[in-house]
C-alpha positions in Angstrom: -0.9 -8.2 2.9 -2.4 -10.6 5.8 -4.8 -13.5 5.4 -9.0 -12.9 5.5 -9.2 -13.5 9.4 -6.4 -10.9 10.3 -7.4 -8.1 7.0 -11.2 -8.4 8.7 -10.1 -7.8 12.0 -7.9 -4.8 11.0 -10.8 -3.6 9.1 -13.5 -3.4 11.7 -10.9 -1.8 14.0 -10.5 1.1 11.4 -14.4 1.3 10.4 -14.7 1.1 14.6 -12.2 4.2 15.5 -13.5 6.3 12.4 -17.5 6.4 13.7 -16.1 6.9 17.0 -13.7 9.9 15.9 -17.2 11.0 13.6 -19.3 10.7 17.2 -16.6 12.9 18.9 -16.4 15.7 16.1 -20.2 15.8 16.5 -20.3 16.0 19.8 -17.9 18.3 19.9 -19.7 21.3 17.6 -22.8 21.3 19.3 -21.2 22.1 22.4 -21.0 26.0 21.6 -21.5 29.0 19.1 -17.8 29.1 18.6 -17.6 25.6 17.5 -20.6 25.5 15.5 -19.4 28.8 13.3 -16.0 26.7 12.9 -17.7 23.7 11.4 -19.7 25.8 9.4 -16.5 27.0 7.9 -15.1 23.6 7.5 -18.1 21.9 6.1 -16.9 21.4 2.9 -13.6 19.7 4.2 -15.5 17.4 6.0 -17.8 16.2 3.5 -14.9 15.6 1.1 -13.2 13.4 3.8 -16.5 11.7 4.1 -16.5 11.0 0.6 -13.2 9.6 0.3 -13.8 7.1 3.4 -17.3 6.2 1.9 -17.1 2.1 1.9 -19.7 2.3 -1.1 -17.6 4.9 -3.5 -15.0 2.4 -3.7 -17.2 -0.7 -3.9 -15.0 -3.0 -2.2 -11.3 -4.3 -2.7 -9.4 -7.6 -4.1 -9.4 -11.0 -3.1 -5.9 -12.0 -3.8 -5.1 -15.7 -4.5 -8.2 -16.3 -6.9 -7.9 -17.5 -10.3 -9.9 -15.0 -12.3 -11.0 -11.7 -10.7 -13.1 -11.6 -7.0 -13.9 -8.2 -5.4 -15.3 -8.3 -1.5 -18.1 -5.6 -0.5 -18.4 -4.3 3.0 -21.2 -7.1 4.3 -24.2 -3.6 4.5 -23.4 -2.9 1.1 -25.7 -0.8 -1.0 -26.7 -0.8 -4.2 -24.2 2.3 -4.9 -21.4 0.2 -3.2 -21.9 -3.0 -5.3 -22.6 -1.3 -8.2 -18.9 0.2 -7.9 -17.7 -3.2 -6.5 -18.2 -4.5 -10.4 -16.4 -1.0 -11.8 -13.4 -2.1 -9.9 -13.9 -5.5 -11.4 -14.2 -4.6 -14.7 -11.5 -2.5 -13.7 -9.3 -5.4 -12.6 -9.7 -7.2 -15.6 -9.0 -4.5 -17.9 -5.8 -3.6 -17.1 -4.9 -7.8 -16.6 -4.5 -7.4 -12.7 -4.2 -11.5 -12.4 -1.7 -11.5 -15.7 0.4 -8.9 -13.6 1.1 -10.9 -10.3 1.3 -14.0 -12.0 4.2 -12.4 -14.4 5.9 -11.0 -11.1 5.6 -13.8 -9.3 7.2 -15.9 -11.7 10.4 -13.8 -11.8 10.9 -13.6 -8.3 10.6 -17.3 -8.3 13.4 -17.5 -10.9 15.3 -15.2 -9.0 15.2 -17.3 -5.7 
């Protein structure tokens, strides 16, 4: 856990070396036959790693230290991405997110 300033840093560091790595691999399989038959065959790898670093198939993630329920979105958002920025909301309040760090909180306080 780190504050907004440092977490946004961090962030564009890791969006920053993931399109860089993305670049390389493209790069990389146009170069020859060899390498473009390889991605072929590892096409469907690659698009599930896409998916599951897609900024707008998670919607966006917690702002801790909120009373009630806040959820940040990457600033390019889409409509996709903010629509899934509310499911994780909804989400959040469902299962009583704020209830549940409040509640553990409290004991470690009292254990202190």
């Amino acid at each position: 856990m780190c504050d907004g300033f440092v977490g946004n840093i961090a962030l564009r560091i890791c969006e920053g070396l993931a399109m860089k790595i993305v670049r390389f691999l493209r790069n990389s399989y146009k170069r020859s036959l060899r390498s473009q038959l390889g991605y072929m065959s590892s096409r469907g790898t690659f698009k599930g790693i896409n998916r599951t670093m897609d900024y707008s198939q998670s919607g966006g993630a917690p702002l801790l230290r909120v009373r009630g329920v806040c959820v940040i979105s990457h600033g390019m958002s889409t409509a996709n991405a903010l629509k899934n920025a509310i499911r994780v909301a909804a989400g959040l309040v469902r299962a009583r997110v704020n209830e549940k760090i409040k509640r553990g909180l409290s004991l470690t306080h009292a254990m202190a």
